[in-house]
N, C-alpha and C positions, 0 to 999 in steps of 0.2 A: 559700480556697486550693484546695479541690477545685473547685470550681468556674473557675477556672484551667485548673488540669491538663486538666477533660473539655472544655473549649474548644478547646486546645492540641490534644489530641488530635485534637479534631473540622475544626480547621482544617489540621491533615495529612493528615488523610482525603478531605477533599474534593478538594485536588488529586490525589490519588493517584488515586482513583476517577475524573477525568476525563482524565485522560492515559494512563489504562492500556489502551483503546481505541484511539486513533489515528486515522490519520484514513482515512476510506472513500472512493475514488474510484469512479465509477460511467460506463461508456463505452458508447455503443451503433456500431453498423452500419459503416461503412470498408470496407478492401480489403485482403484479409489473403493476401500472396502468400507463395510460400516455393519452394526450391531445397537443392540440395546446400549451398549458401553461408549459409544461412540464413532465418529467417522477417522479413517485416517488414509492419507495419500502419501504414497510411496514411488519411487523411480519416475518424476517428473520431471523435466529437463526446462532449467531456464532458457527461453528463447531469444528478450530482448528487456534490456535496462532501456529505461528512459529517462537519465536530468539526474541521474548518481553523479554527485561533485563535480557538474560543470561537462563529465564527457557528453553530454547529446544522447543521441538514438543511438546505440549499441544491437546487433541482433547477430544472429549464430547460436551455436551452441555456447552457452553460457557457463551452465552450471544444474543448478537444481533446487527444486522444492518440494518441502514437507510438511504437513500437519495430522497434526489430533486432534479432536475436539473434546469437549465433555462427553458427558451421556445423553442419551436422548432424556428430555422431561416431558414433551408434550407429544402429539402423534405419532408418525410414523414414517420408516424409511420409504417407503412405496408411496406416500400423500404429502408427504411434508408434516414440518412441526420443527421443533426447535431443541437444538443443544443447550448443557449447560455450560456456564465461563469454562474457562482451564484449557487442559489440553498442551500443543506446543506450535508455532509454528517459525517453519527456519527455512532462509535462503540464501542458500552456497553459492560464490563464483568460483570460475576454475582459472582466472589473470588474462582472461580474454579479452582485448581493447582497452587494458585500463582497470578491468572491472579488479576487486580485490577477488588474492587467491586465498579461501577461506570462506569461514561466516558473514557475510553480508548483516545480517539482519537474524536476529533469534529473540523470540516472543513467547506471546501465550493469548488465546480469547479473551477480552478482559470484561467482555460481557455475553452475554447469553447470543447464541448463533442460530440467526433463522434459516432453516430449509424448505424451501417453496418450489411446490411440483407449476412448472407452465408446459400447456401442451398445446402445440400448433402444427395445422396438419398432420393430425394422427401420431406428432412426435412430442413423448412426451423429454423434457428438460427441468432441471432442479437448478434453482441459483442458493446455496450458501453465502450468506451475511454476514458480519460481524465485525466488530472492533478490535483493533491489536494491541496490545502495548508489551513494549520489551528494549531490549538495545542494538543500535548498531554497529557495525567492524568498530568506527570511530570511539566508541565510547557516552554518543549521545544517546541520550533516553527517548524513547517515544513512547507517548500515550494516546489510547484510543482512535487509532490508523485505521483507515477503513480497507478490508478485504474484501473483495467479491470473486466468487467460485462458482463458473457455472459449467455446467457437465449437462452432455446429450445423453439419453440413456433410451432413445429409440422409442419403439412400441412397447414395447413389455415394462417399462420404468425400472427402479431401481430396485435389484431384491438381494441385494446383501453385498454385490460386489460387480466391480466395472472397469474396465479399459478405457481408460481416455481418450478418446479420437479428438475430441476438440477442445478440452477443458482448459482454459483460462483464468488465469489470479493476476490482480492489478492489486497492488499495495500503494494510496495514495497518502505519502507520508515522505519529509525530507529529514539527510542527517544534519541541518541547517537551525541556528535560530526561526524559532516559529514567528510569524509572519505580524499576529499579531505583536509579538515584543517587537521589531524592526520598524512597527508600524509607531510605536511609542519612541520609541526610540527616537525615529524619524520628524514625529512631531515637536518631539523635544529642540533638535536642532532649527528646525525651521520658525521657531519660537525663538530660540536665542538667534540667529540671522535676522529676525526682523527687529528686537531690539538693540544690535549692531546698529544696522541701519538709520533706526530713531537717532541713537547716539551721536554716529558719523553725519548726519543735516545735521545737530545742533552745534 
């Protein structure tokens, strides 16, 4: 019976441990313009999936990624400040390793996007922020996925439009039951196994 139980156990644990991660997109180089209206990125190319349904590390040419954001509400594009909600954001694969050929993932900002100037070594860099929600190929819903977009923009910082030489998007978000329901879920069972157990001594 105990042998059982650490089974039981061990087979809740494994998926917990690999959904709790999520899945990692990885983007290089496009055309990242921006206005009072908004930022939006164009002709970026997905580089690498990471933990999309079980394939592992995927890298090559993948596919592609897009967004818009709000309007600017608070400062500005050359200091930073912050977007409003809205906007879109989408990432294509092209059936490379697995990956779906199609929409991946298509969303929207579901809150306000921060734009933060960091400058190190006379180079200045912007990191964009924000949370996603939208749906996946599969049909499952995501809410509040964390996006991070960070872009070099040299000495002269950013004044209205840029070339991506390094710019990277990580979406940590899976098309999976979220980790806490698994985790309920989870407890559930290991709750009824131990009153099994009670049962089978008596």
């Amino acid at each position: 019976m105990r042998r059982l139980f650490l089974t039981a156990v061990l087979a809740l644990a494994l998926p917990l441990a690999a959904y709790a991660k999520g899945v990692e997109f990885n983007d290089l180089s496009g055309t990242l313009t921006g206005s009072a209206a908004g930022l939006t990125l164009t002709g970026s190319s997905l580089t690498e999936v990471d933990g999309l349904g079980g394939l592992g590390l995927i890298q090559g040419t993948l596919g592609s990624v897009s967004f818009t954001t709000g309007m600017l509400t608070s400062g500005s594009l050359m200091n930073g400040g912050t977007f409003a909600a809205g906007g879109t954001f989408t990432i294509t694969g092209n059936g490379t390793g697995g990956i779906p050929n199609g929409v991946i993932f298509s969303g929207t900002f579901s809150s306000p996007v921060g734009w933060t100037e960091v400058t190190s070594n006379g180079v200045i860099s912007y990191i964009l922020a924000g949370a996603i929600s939208g749906n996946w190929y599969n049909g499952t819903k995501v809410n509040g996925a964390a996006a991070l977009i960070t872009v070099k923009a040299g000495k002269n910082g950013f004044a209205g439009s840029l070339t991506l030489g390094s710019g990277e998007t990580v979406l940590n978000t899976s098309p999976v039951p979220e980790p806490g329901s698994l985790l309920l879920f989870g407890s559930g069972l290991v709750g009824l196994a131990g009153i099994v157990r009670k049962k089978l001594k008596a």
